[in-house]
VOMARMI-763894 format. One line per field, with one value per residue: residue number from 1; residue in one letter; x, y, z of N, C-alpha, C in turn. Coordinates in Angstrom, 2 decimals, decimal comma, padded with zeros to 5 digits. Each point is the difference from the previous one (the first is absolute). Example, Ala and Ser with C-alpha at 12.3 -4.5 7.8 and 13.67 -1.06 7.14 Angstrom:
nupa 1/2 .
kolfi A/S .
n.c1 013,19/-000,35 .
n.c2 -005,69/001,05 .
n.c3 007,80/-000,72 .
ca.c1 -000,89/000,82 .
ca.c2 001,19/001,19 .
ca.c3 000,00/000,06 .
c.c1 000,90/-000,77 .
c.c2 001,20/001,09 .
c.c3 000,00/000,73 .
//
This chain:
nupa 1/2/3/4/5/6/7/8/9/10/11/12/13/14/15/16/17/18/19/20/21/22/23/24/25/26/27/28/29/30/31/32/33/34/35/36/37/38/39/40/41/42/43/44/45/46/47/48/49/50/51/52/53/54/55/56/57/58/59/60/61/62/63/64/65/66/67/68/69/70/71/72/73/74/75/76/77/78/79/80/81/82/83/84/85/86/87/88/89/90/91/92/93/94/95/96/97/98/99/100/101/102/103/104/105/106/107/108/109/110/111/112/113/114/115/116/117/118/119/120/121/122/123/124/125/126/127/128/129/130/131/132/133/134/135/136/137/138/139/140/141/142/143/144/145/146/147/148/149/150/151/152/153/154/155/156/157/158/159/160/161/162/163/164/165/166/167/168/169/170/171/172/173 .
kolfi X/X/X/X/X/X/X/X/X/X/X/X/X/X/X/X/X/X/X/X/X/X/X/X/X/X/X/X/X/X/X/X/X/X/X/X/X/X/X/X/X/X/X/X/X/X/X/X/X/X/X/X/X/X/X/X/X/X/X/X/X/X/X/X/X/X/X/X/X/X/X/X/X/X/X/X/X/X/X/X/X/X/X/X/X/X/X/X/X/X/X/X/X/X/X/X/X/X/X/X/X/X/X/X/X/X/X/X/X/X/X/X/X/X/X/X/X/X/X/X/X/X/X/X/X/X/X/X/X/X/X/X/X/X/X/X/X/X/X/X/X/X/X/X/X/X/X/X/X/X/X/X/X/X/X/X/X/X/X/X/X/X/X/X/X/X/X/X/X/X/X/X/X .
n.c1 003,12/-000,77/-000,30/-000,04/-001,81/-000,84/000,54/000,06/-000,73/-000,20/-000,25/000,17/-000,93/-000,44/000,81/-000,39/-001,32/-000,01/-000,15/-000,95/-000,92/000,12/000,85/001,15/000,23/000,27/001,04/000,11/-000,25/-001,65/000,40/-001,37/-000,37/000,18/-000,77/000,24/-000,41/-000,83/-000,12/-000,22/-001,48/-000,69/-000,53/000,82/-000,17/-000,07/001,21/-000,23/000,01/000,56/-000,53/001,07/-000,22/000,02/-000,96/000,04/000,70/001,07/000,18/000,89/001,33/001,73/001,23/000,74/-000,83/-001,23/-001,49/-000,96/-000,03/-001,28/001,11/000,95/001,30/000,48/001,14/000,82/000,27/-000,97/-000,88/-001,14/-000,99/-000,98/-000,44/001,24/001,12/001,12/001,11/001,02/000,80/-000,54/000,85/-000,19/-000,40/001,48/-000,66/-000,69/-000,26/-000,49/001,81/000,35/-000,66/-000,13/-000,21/000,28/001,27/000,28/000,03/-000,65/-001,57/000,43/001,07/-001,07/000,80/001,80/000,09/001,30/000,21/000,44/000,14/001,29/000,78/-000,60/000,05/000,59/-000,51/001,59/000,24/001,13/000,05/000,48/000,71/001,25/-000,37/000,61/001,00/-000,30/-000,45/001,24/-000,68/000,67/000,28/001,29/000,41/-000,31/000,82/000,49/-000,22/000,66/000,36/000,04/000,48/000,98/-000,11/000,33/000,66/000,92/-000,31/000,16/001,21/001,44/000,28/000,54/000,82/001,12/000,70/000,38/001,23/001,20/-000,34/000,46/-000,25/001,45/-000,63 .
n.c2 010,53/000,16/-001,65/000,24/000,53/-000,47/-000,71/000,86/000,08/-001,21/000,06/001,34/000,04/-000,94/000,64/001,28/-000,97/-000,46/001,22/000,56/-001,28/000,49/-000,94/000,71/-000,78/-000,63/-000,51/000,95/000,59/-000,79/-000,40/000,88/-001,24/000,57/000,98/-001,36/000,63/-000,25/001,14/-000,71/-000,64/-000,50/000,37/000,16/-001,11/000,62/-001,02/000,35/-001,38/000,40/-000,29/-000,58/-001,02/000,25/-000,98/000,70/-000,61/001,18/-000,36/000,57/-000,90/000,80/-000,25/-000,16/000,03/000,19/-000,47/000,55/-000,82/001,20/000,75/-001,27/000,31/-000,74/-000,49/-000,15/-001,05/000,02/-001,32/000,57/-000,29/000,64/-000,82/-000,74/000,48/-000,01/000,31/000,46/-001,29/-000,16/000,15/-000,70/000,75/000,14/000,51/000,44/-000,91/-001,50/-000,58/000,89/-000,90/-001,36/000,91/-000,18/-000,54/000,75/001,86/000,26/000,19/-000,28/000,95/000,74/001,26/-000,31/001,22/-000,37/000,54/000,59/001,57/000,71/-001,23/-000,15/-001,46/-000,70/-000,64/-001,24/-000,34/-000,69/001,26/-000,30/-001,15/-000,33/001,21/-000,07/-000,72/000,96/000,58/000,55/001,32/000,16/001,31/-000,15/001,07/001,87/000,07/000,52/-000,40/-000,77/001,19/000,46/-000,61/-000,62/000,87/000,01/-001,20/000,12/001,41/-000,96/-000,43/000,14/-001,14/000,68/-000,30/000,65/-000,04/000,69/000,53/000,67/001,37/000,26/-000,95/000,75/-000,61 .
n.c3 -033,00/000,69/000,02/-001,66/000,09/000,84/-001,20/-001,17/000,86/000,09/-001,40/000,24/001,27/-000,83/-001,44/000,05/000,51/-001,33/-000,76/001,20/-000,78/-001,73/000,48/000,53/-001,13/001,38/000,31/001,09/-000,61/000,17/-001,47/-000,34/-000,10/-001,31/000,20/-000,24/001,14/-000,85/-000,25/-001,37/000,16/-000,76/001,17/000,07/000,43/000,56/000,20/000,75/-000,75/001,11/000,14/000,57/000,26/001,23/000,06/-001,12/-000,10/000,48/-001,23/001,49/000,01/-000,41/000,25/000,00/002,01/000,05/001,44/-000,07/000,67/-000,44/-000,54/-000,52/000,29/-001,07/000,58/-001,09/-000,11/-000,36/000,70/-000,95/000,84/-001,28/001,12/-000,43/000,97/000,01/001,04/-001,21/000,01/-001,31/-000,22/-001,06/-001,09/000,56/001,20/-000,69/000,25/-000,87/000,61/-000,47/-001,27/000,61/001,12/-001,70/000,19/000,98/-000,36/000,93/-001,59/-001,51/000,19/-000,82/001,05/-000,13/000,97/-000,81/001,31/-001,24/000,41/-000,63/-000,48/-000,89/000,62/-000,48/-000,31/000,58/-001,03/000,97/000,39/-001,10/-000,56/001,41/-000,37/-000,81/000,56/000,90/-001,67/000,23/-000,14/-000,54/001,03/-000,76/000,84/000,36/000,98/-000,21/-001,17/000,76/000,47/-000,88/-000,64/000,79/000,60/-001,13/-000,69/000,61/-000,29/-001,39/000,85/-000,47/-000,14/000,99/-000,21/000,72/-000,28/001,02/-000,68/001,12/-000,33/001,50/-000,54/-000,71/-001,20 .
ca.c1 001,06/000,18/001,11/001,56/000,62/000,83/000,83/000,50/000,48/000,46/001,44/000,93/000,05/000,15/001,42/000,96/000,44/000,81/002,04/000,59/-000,39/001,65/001,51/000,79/000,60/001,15/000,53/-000,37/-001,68/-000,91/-001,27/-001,41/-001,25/-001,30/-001,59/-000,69/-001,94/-000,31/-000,40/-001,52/-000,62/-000,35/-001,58/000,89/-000,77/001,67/-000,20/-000,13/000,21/001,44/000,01/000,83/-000,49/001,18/000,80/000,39/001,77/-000,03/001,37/-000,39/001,11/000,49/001,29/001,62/000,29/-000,79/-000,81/-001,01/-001,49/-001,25/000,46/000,93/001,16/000,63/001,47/000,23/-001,26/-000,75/-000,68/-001,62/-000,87/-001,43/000,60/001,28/001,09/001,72/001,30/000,46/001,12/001,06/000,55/000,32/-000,83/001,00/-000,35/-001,41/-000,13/-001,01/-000,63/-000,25/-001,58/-000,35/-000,91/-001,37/-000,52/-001,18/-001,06/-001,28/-000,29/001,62/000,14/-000,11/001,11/000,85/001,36/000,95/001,65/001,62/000,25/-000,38/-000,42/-000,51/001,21/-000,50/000,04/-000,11/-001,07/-000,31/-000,74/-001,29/-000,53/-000,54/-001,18/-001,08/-000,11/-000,58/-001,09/-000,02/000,61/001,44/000,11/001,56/-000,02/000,92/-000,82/-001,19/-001,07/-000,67/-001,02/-001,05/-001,20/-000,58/-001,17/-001,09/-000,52/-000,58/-001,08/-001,37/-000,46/000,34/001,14/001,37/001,52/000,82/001,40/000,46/001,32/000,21/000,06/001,32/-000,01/-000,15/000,69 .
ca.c2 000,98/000,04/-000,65/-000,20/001,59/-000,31/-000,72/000,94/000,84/000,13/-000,61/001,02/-000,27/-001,14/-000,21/000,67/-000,61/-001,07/000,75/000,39/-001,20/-000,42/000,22/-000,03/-001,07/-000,28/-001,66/-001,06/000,49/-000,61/000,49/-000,47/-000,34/000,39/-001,08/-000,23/-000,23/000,70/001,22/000,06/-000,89/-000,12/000,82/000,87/-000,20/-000,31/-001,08/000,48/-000,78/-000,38/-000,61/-001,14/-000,42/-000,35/-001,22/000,01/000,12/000,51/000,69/001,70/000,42/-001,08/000,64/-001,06/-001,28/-000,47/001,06/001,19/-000,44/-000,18/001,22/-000,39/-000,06/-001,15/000,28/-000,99/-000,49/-000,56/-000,67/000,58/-001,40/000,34/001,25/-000,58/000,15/-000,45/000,33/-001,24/-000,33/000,36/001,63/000,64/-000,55/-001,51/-001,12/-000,56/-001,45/-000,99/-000,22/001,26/-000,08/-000,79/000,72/000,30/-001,79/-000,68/000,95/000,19/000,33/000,18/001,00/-000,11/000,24/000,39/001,06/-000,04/001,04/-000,37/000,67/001,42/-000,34/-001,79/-000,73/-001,36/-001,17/-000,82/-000,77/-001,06/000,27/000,52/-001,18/-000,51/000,60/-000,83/-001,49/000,35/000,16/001,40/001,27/000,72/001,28/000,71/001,32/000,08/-000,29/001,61/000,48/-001,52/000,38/000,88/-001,47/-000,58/000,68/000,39/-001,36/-000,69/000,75/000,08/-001,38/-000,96/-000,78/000,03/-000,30/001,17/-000,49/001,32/000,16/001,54/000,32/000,13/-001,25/-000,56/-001,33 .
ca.c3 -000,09/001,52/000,06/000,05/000,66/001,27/000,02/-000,21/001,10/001,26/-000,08/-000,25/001,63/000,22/-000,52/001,19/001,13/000,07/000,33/001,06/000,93/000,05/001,19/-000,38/-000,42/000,36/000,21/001,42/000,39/-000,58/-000,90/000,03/-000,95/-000,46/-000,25/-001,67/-000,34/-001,33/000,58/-000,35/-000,60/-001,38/-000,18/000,52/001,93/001,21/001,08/001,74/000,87/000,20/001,99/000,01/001,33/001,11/000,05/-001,31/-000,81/-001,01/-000,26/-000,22/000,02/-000,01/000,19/-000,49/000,47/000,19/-000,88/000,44/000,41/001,22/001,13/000,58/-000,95/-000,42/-000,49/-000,91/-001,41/000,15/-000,62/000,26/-000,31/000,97/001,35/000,38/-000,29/000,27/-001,21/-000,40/000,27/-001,00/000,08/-000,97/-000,95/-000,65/001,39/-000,16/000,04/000,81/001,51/001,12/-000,07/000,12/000,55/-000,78/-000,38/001,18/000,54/-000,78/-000,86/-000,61/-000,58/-001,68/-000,85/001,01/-000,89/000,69/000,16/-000,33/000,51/-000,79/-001,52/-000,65/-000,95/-000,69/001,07/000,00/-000,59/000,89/000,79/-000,86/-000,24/001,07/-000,05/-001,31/000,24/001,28/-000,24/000,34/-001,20/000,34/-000,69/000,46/000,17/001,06/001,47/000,19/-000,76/000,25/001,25/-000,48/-000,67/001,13/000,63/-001,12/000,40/001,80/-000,17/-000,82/000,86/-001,36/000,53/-001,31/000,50/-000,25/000,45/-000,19/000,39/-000,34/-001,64/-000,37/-000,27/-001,63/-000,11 .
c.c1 000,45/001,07/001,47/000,78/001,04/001,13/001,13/000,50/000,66/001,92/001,15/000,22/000,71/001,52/000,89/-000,33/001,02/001,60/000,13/000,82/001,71/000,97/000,83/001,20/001,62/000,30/-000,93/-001,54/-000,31/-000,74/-000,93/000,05/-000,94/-001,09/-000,72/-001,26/-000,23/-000,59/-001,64/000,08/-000,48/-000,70/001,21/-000,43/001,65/-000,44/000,11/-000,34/001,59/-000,31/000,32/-000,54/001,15/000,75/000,57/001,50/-000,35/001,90/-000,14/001,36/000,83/001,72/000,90/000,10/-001,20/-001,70/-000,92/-001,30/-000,99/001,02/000,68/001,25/000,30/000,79/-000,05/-000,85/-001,76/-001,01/-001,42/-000,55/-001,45/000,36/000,29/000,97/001,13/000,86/000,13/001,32/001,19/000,48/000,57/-000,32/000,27/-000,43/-001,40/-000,29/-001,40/-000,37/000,07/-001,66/-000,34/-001,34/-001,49/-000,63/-001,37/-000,86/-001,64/-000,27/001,47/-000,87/-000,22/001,58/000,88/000,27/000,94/000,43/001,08/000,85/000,17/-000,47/-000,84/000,82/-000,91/-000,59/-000,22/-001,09/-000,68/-000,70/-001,70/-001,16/-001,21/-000,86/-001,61/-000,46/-001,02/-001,58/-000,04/000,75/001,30/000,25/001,19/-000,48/001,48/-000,69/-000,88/-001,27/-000,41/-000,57/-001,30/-000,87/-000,56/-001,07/-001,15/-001,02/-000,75/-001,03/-001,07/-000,46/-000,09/000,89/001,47/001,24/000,79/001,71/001,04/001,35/-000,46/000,18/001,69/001,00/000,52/001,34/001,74 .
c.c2 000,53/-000,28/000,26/002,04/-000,66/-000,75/000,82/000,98/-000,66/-001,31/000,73/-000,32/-001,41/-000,15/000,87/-000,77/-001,14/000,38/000,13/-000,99/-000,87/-000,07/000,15/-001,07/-000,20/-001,17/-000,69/000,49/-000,91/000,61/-000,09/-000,82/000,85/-000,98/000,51/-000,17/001,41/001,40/000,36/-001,02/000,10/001,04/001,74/000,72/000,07/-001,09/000,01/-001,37/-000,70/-000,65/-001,33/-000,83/-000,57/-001,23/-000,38/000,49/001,26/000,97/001,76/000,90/-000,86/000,28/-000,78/-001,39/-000,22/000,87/000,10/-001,03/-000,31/001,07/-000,92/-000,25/-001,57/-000,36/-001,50/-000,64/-000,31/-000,57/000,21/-001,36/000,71/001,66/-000,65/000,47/-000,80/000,15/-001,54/000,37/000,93/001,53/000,43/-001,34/-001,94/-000,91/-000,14/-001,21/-000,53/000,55/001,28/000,56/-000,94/-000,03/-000,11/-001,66/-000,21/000,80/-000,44/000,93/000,36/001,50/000,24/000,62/000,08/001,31/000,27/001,53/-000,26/000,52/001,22/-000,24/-000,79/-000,73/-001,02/-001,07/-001,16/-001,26/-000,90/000,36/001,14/-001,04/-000,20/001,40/-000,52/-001,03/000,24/000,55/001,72/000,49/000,51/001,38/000,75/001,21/000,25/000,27/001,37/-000,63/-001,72/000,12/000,92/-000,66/-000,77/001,01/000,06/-001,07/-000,24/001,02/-000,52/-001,43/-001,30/-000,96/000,21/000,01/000,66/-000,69/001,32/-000,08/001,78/000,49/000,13/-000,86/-000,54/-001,21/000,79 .
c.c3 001,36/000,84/-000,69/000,61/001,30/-000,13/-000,60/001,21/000,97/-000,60/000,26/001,64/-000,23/-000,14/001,75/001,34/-000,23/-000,25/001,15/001,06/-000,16/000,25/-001,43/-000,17/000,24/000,11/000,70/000,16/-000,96/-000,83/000,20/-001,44/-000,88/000,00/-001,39/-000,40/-000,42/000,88/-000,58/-000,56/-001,42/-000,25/000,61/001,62/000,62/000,55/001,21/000,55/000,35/001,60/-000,75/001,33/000,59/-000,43/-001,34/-000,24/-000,84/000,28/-000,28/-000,50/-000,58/000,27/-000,89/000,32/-000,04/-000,52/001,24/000,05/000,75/001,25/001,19/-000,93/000,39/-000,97/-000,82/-000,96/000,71/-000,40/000,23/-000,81/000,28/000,77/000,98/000,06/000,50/-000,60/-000,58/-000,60/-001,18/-000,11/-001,32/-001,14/-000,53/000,54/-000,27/-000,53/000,00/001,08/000,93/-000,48/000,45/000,60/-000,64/-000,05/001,11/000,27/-001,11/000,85/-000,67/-000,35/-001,45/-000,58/000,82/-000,61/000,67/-000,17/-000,30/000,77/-000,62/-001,02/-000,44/-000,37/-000,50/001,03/-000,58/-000,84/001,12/001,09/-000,59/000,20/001,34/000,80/-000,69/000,68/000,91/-000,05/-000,15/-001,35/000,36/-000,56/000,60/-000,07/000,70/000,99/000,24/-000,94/000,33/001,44/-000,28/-001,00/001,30/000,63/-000,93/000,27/001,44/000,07/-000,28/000,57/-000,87/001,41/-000,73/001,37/-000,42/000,26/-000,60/000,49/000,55/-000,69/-000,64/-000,15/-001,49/-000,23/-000,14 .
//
């Protein structure tokens, strides 16, 4: 009981550092990312483990053109392999192609899932390029680009292999 005393107490510190911590939501300013790790465990323990290690991808932000990673801004679409990064080429959802994946035909270890960034929205995707995911050995998961960056950290966290192909959020078909 102890435990969930201290946890009870100290969630009320926990909710006002994280309002304070909140910017105010404009065009050109970078959203934070919520972080979706759970605040208690099963046993109702706070999770106080959050140290991310340096050399680990992690998405902290995100704007219209682009997003917030590891506390450097990067403008346009991009491509996360692991803790890999590069932009990549397509700028809006029509242009996603095979071959602007092709990339997956030769990386190893293949990634278990791609998730793609649609951009604001979810759209459909392409049977043909459904297919040639499949074809590649990899899971396919459409999002929009905010919540396909925040699955991505989840993942690269728990030290899953997963691949990210992200438009800006501001980005609709």
């Amino acid at each position: 009981m102890a435990v969930r005393g201290r946890a009870v107490e100290t969630l009320p510190k926990l909710i006002r550092s994280l309002r304070k911590g909140s910017p105010s939501s404009t065009r050109n300013q970078p959203q934070v990312l919520p972080s979706l790790r759970r605040a208690f465990s099963l046993y109702d323990q706070i999770n106080l483990i959050d140290n991310v290690p340096e050399d680990q991808l992690r998405f902290q932000g995100y704007t219209d053109t682009g997003f917030t990673v590891n506390g450097v801004n990067y403008e346009g679409s991009l491509l996360c392999v692991g803790n890999l990064l590069t932009s990549w080429g397509p700028s809006k959802f029509s242009e996603i192609t095979p071959e602007s994946l092709s990339i997956f035909q030769i990386i190893r270890p293949i990634p278990e899932l791609l998730i793609l960034g649609c951009g604001r929205h979810i759209e459909p995707v392409n049977p043909e390029l459904g297919n040639f995911i499949r074809s590649t050995g990899m899971k396919l998961e459409a999002l929009d680009s905010r919540n396909a960056a925040s699955t991505y950290n989840i993942l690269n966290e728990e030290g899953r292999i997963v691949a990210a192909a992200l438009l800006p959020y501001g980005v609709s078909s």
